[in-house]
C-alpha positions in Angstrom: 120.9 -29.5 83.0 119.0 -31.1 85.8 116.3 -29.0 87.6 115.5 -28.8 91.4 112.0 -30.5 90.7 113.3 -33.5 88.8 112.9 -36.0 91.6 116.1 -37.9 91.4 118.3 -34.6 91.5 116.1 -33.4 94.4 116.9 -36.9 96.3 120.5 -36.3 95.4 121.0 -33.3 96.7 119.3 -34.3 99.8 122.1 -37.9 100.0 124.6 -35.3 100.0 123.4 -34.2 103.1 122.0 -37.2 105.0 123.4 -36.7 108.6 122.3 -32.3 108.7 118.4 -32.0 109.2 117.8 -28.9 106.5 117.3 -25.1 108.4 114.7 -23.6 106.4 114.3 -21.1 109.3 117.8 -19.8 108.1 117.3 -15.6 107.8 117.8 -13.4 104.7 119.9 -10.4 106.0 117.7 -8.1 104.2 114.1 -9.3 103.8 113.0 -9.8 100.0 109.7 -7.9 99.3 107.3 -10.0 96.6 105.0 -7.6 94.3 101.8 -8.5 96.9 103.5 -6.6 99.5 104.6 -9.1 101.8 108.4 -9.7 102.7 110.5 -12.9 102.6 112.2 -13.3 106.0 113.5 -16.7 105.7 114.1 -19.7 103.5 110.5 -21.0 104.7 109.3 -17.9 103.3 111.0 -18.3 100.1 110.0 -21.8 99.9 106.4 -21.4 100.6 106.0 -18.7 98.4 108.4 -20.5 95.4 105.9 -23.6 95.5 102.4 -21.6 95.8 103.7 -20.0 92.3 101.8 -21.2 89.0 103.6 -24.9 87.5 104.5 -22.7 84.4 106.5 -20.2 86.3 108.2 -22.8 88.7 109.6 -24.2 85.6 111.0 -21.1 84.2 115.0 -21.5 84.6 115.0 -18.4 87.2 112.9 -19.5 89.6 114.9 -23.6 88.8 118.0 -22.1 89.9 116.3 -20.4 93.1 114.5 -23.0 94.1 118.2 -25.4 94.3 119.5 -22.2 96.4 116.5 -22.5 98.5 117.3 -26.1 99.1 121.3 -25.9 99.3 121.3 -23.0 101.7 118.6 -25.1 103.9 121.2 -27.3 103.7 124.1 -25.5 104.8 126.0 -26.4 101.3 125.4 -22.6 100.1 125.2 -19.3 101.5 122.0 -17.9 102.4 123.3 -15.2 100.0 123.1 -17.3 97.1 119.3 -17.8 98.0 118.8 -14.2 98.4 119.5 -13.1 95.0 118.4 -15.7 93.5 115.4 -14.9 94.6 115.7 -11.4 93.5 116.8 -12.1 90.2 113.6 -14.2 90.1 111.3 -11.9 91.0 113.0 -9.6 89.0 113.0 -11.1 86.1 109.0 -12.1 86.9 108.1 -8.2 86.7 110.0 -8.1 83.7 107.7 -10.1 82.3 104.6 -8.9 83.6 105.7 -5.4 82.2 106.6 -6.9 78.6 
């Protein structure tokens, strides 16, 4: 399965929309709270705080599949929704793993 930060997927999925400029300042309808007590509002906010996580984590498969939500909801080619809880389960599954 190819990953959101293998570079030739990444340039794929950004072919497949050439002509739409991405809208990272696309709104979750509920903002996601992150375990250092700030909220996600938007995809930007996801994305920023997706990318500033450790290399090892970014590579889990939880925060893969979030990441290509991130990116195909920028791009109009998913919901925002799918973002949204993917980036629940995510973090979700990250305090799962703290608490283990």
């Amino acid at each position: 399965m190819r990953f959101a930060t293998d570079p030739a997927y990444r340039q794929q999925l950004a072919s497949m929309s050439a002509n739409a400029r991405p809208d990272w300042l696309r709104a979750f309808d509920d903002p996601i709270p992150v375990p250092d007590g700030r909220v996600l509002k938007t995809l930007h906010d996801a994305g920023h705080y997706a990318t500033a996580l450790p290399r090892a984590v970014q590579e889990l498969p939880e925060w893969q599949t979030a990441a290509e939500m991130l990116i195909l909801a920028a791009q109009g080619q998913r919901p925002v929704m799918f973002a949204d809880i993917a980036m629940r389960r995510a973090l979700q599954r990250r305090q799962d793993r703290a608490g283990a």
